[in-house]
C-alpha positions in Angstrom: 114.2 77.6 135.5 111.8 80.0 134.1 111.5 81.8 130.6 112.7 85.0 129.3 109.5 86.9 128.7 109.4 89.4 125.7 106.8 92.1 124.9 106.4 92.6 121.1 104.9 95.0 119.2 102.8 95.0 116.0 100.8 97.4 113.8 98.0 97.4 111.7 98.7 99.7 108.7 95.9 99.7 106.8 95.5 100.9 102.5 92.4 100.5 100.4 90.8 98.1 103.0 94.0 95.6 103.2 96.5 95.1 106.0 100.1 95.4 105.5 101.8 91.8 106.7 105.8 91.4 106.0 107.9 88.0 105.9 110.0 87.5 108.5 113.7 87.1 107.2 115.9 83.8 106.4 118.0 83.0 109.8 115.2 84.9 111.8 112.9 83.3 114.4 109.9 82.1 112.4 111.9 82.8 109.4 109.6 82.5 106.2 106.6 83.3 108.6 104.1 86.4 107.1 103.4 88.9 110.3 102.4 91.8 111.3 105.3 94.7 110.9 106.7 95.3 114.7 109.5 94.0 116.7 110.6 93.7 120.4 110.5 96.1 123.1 113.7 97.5 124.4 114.3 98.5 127.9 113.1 102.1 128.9 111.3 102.0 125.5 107.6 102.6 125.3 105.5 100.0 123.4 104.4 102.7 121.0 108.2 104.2 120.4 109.3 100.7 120.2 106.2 100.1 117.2 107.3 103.4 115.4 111.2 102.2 115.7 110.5 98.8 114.6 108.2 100.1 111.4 110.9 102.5 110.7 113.7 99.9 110.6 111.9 96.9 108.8 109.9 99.0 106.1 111.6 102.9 106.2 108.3 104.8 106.8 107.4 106.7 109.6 104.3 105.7 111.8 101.9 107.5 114.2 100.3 104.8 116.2 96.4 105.4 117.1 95.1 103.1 119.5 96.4 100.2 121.3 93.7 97.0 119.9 94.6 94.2 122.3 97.2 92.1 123.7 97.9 88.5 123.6 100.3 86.0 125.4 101.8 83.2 124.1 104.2 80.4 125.5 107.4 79.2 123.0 109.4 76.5 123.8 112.3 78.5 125.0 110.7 81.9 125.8 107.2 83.6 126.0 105.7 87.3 124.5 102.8 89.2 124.9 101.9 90.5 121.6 100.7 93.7 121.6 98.7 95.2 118.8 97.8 98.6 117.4 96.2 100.5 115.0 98.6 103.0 113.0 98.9 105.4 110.1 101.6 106.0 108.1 102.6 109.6 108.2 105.4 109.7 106.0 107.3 107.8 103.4 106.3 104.6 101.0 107.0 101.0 102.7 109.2 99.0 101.3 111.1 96.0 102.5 114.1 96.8 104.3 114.3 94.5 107.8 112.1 91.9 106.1 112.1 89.2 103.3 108.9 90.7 101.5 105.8 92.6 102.3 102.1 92.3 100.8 99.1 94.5 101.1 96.2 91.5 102.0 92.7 91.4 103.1 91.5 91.3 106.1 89.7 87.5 105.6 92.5 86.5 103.2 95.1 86.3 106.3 94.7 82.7 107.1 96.2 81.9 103.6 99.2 83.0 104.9 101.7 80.9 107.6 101.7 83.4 110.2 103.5 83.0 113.8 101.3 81.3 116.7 100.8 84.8 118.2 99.5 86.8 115.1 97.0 83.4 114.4 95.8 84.4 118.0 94.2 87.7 117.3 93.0 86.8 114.0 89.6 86.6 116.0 89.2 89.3 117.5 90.9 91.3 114.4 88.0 90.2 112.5 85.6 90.9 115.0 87.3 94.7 115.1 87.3 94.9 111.5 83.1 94.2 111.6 83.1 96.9 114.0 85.3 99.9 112.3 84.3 98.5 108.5 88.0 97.9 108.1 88.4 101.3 107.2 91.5 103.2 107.9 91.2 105.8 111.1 93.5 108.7 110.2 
């Protein structure tokens, strides 16, 4: 029997240098977990309207997302997601947590202080290496 597959979505809102991570919410998957803001892809939904949705719901700010970073796959127990990751700026409003348990504004290297899910501890590489290469500044 195979495994419901799930494409999932996640920004990188950046202020000041630090990322924007959010704790996912008691009776969630992961719950307790720090991530990326983002959510799953609904059908007929674009990976980039399903970002701006998801940021919309979980932190009531609107987003415009920039660039498309990279994509990972990873294999749960029960199901597996590629996780697909993007660069984004807010356009308008001031995050706040609405779909989520908390949110934190962190630096780039101060990440893996945090428990994140298997997937987001997957690009943490290659977010570093991405960060070296754009200064970690913010691309409006």
């Amino acid at each position: 029997m195979s495994k419901p597959h799930f494409h999932v979505t996640a920004g990188l809102l950046w202020k000041d240098g630090k990322l924007l991570i959010t704790k996912r919410p008691q009776g969630s998957h992961l719950a307790g977990f720090w991530e990326f803001p983002g959510g799953k892809q609904e059908p007929n939904e674009s990976l980039e309207k399903c970002l701006e949705r998801e940021i919309k719901e979980e932190l009531g700010i609107a987003v415009k997302v920039r660039r498309r970073l990279l994509q990972v796959d990873h294999e749960y127990k029960n199901k597996s997601i590629s996780l697909h990751l993007f660069h984004c700026s807010i356009i308008s409003g001031e995050p706040r947590p609405l779909g989520c348990d908390g949110m934190k504004w962190v630096l780039p290297e101060d990440l893996s202080r945090y428990p994140l899910p298997p997937p987001d501890c997957l690009v943490l590489p290659q977010l570093k290496e991405w960060c070296k290469r754009h200064g970690m500044e913010q691309d409006t």
